[in-house]
C-alpha positions as CSV (number, residue, x, y, z in Angstrom):
1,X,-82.8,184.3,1.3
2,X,-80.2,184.9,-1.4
3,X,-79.9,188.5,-0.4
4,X,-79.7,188.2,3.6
5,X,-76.3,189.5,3.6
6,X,-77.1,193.0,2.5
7,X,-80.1,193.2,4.7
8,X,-78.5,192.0,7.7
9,X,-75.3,193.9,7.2
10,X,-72.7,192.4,9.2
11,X,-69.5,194.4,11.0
12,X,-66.1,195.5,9.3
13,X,-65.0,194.1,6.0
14,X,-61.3,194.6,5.1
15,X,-60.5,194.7,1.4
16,X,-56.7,194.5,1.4
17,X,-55.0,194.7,-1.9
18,X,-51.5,193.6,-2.7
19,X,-48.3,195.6,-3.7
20,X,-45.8,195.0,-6.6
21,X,-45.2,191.5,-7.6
22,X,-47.4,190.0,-4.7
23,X,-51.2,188.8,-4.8
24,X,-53.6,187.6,-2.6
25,X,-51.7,185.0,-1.7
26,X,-49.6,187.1,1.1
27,X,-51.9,188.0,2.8
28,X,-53.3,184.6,4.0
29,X,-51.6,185.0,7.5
30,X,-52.9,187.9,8.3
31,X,-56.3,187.1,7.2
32,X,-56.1,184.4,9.5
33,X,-55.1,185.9,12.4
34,X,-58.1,189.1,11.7
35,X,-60.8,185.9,11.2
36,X,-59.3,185.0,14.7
37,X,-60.4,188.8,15.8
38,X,-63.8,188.4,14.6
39,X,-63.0,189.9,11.3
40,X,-64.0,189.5,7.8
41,X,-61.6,190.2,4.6
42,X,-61.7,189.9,1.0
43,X,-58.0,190.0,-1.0
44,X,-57.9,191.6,-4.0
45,X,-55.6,189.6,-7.4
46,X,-54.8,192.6,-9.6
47,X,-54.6,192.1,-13.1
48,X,-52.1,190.2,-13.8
49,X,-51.0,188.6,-10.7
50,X,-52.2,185.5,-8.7
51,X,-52.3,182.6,-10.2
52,X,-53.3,184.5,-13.3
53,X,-49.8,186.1,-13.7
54,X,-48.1,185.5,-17.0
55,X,-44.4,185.0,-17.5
56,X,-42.1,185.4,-19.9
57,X,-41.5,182.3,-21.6
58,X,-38.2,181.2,-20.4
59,X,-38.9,182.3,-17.0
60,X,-39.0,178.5,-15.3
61,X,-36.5,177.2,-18.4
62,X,-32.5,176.4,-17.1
63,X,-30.9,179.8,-17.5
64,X,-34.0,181.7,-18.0
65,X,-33.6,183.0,-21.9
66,X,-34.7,186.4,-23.0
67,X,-35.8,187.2,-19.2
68,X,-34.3,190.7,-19.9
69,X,-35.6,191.4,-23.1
70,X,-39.2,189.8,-23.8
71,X,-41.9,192.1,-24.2
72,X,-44.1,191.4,-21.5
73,X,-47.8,190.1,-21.5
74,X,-48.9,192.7,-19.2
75,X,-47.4,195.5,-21.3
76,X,-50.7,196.8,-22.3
77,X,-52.6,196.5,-18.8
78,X,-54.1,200.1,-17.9
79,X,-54.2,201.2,-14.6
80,X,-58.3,202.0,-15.1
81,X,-58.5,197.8,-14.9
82,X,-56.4,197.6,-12.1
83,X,-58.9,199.9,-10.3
84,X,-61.8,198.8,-11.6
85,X,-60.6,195.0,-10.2
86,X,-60.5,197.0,-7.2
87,X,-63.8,198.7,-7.3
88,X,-65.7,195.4,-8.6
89,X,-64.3,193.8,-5.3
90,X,-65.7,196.8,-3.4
91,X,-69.0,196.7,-4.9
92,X,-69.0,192.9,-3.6
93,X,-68.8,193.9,0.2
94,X,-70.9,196.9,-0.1
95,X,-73.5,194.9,2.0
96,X,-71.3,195.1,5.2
97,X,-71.4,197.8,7.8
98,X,-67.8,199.2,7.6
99,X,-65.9,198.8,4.4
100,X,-62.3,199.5,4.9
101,X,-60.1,199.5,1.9
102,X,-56.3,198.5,2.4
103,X,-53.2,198.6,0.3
104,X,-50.1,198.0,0.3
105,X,-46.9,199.4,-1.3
106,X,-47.7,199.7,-5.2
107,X,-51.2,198.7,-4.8
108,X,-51.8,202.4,-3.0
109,X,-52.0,203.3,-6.6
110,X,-55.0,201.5,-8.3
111,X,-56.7,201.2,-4.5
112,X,-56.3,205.2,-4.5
113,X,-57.9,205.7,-8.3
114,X,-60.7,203.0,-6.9
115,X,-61.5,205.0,-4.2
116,X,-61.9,208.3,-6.1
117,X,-63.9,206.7,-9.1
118,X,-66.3,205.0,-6.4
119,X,-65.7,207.0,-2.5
120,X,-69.3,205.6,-1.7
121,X,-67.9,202.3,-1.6
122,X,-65.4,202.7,1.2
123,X,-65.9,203.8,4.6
124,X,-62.0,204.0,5.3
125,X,-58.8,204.2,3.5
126,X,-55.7,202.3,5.5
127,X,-52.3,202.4,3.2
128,X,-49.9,200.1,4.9
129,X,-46.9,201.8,3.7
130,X,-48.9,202.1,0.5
131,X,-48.8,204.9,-1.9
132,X,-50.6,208.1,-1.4
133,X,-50.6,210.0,-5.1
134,X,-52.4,212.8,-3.6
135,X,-49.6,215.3,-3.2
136,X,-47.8,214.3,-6.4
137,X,-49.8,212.0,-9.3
138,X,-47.5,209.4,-10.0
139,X,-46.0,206.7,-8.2
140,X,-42.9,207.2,-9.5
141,X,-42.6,210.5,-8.7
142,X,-42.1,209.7,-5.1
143,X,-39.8,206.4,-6.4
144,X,-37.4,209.4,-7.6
145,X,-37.7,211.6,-4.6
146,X,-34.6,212.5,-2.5
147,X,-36.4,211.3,0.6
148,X,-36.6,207.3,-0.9
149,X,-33.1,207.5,-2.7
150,X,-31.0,208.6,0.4
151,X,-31.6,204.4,2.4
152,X,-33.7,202.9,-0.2
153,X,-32.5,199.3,-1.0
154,X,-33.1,196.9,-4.1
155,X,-32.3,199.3,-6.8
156,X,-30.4,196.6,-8.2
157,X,-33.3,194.2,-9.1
158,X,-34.7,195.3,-12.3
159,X,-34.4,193.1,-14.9
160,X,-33.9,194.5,-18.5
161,X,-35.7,197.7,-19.5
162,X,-38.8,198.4,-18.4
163,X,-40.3,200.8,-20.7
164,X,-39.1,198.3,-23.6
165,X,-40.3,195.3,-22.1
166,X,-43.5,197.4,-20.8
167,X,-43.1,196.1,-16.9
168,X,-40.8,196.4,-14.0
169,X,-39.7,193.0,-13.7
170,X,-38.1,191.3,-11.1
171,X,-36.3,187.7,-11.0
172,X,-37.5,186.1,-8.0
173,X,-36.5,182.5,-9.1
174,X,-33.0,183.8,-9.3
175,X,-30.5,181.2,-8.7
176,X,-27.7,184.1,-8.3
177,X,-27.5,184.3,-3.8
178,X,-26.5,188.3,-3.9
179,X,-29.5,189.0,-5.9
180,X,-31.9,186.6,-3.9
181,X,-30.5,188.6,-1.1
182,X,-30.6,191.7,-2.0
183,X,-34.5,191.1,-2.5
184,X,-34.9,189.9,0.7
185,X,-33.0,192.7,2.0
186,X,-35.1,195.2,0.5
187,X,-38.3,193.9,1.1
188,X,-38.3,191.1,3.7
189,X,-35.0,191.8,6.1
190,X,-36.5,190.7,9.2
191,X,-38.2,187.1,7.3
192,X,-35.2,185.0,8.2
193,X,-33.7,183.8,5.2
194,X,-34.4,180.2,5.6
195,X,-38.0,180.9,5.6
196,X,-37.4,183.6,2.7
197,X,-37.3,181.3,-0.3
198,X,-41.5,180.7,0.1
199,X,-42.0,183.8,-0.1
200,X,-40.2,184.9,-3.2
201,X,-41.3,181.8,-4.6
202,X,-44.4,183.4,-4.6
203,X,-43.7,186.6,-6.6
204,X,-44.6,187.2,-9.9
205,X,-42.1,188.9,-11.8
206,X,-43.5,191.6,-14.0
207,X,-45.3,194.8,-12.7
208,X,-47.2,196.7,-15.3
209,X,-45.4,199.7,-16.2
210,X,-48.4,201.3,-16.6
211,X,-49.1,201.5,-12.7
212,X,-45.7,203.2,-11.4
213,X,-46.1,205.7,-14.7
214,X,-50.1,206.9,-15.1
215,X,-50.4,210.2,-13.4
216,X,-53.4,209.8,-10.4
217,X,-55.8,212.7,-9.9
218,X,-57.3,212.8,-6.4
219,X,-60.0,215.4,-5.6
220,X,-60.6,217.1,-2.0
221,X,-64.4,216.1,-3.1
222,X,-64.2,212.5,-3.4
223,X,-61.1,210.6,-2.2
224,X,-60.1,213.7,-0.1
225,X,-63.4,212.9,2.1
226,X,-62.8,209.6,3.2
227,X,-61.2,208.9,6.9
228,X,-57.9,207.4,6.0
229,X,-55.3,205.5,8.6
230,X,-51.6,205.4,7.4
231,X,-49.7,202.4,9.1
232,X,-46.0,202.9,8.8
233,X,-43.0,200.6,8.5
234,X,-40.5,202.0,10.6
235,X,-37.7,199.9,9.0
236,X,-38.8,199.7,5.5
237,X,-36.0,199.5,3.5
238,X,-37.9,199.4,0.0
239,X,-40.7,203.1,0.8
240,X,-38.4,204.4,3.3
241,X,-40.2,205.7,6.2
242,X,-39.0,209.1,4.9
243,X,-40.7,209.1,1.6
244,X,-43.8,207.3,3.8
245,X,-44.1,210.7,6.2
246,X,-43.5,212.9,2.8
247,X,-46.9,211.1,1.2
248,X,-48.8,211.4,4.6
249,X,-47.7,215.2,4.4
250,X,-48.4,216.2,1.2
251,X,-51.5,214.6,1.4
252,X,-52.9,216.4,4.5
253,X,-51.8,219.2,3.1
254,X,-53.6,218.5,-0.4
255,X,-56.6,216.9,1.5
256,X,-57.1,218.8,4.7
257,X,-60.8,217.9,5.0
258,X,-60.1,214.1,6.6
259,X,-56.5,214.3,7.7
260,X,-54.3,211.1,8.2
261,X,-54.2,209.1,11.6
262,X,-50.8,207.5,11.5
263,X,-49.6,204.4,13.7
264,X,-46.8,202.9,13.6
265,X,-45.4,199.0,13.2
266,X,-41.8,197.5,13.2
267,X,-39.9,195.6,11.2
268,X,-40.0,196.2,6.9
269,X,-41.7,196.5,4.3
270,X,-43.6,192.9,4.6
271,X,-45.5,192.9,7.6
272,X,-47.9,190.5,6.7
273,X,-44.9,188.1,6.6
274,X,-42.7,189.1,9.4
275,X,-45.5,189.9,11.8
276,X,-49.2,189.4,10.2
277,X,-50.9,189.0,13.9
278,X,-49.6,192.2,14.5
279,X,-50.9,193.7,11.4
280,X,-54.2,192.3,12.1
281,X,-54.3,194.0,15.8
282,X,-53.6,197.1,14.1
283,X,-55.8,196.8,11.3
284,X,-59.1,196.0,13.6
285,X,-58.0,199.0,15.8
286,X,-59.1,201.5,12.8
């Protein structure tokens, strides 16, 4: 009886795995609203985040000491265990019919490495303007392109150096109004800013350097064979939606074998904040 669930597969399973900063946590909305569709989903923590996310010490301390100079905890996380957190989660669900692996924003990176170290696990890609190193290998690559620079917003974040203090970090307890702003502005624009403080209360505020750094080599054999859905946000402020139809057409044009389907959604970068019953009509339609 222990093993009923892979003998009596059941229908689509969504593994959804968050971007920069975030963790499961996000996406409880829209895994409401897709149980309320008849849909199952597992949410990835990558290492590091969730309630397993270290800070630097005088993160929660009045005036936050050595925020912009402490080496961070997660200096020395690889992106081979952010996938293989991926890939372990994968395994998990393999039991199900459908298996669709999502991501979002930075997590397009370890979920992209996952799905070429394992493509038998996953039935479907969907990156939810997630990204897609299959026409160039890093993530920063596309970070630096002219296509993200031109209307790209939040470049005013960072905290410190990142290559010294081995993260991108972020200060989402900041007391400092412009900054809090400014986050919301690049990420969250259409959360209404009384609601916005949740959210960024959320946040963790280191992002290993290693995943916006690690060159990612997809193969036309493995990763390149999987159906893959790219859902857009056509007012994303923080992976402009030019830099978002770049990825989708370097890609095809990298992977021709399983080319992308591309919808479209609203609103920013957050979704699964501004509008997660939308998200989870558009997920179930893949």
């Amino acid at each position: 009886m222990s093993n009923m669930r892979n003998e009596h597969p059941t229908g689509t399973v969504f593994v959804l795995v968050h971007g920069a900063w975030h963790s499961s946590w996000q996406w409880a909305p829209t895994q409401r609203a897709l149980a309320g569709l008849g849909a199952l989903s597992l949410a990835v923590d990558l290492p590091g985040h969730g309630f397993d996310a270290p800070t630097p010490s005088g993160y929660y301390a009045p005036g936050q000491p050595g925020l912009a100079t402490e080496k961070s905890a997660l200096a020395g996380l690889t992106l081979e265990e952010c996938a293989g957190a991926v890939v372990s989660a994968l395994r998990s669900v393999r039991g199900h019919r459908k298996v669709v692996l999502v991501s979002h924003s930075a997590g397009g990176v370890s979920a992209s490495l996952a799905a070429e170290q394992a493509p038998e696990l996953v039935d479907e890609l969907v990156h939810l303007s997630s990204v897609v190193p299959a026409g160039r290998p890093r993530f920063a690559d596309y970070m630096e392109a002219p296509e993200q620079a031109a209307t790209t917003r939040g470049q005013g974040l960072m905290v410190g150096d990142p290559e010294a203090i081995g993260a991108f970090r972020i200060n989402p307890l900041s007391a400092d109004p412009e900054y809090v702003e400014e986050l919301r502005q690049g990420y969250y624009h259409d959360v209404p800013a009384g609601s916005f403080g949740r959210w960024r209360h959320a946040l963790s505020p280191d992002l290993p350097f290693a995943i916006p750094t690690t060159p990612v080599t997809l193969t036309r054999e493995r990763w390149g064979r999987i159906p893959r859905t790219f859902i857009r946000c056509a007012e994303d402020w923080a992976l402009t939606p030019a830099v978002q139809d770049l990825m989708i057409a370097e890609a095809d044009a990298a992977m021709p074998d399983q080319p992308f389907t591309v919808r479209t959604l609203p609103g920013s970068h957050s979704p699964f904040a501004a509008r997660p019953a939308d998200l989870a009509a558009a997920l179930v339609r893949t």
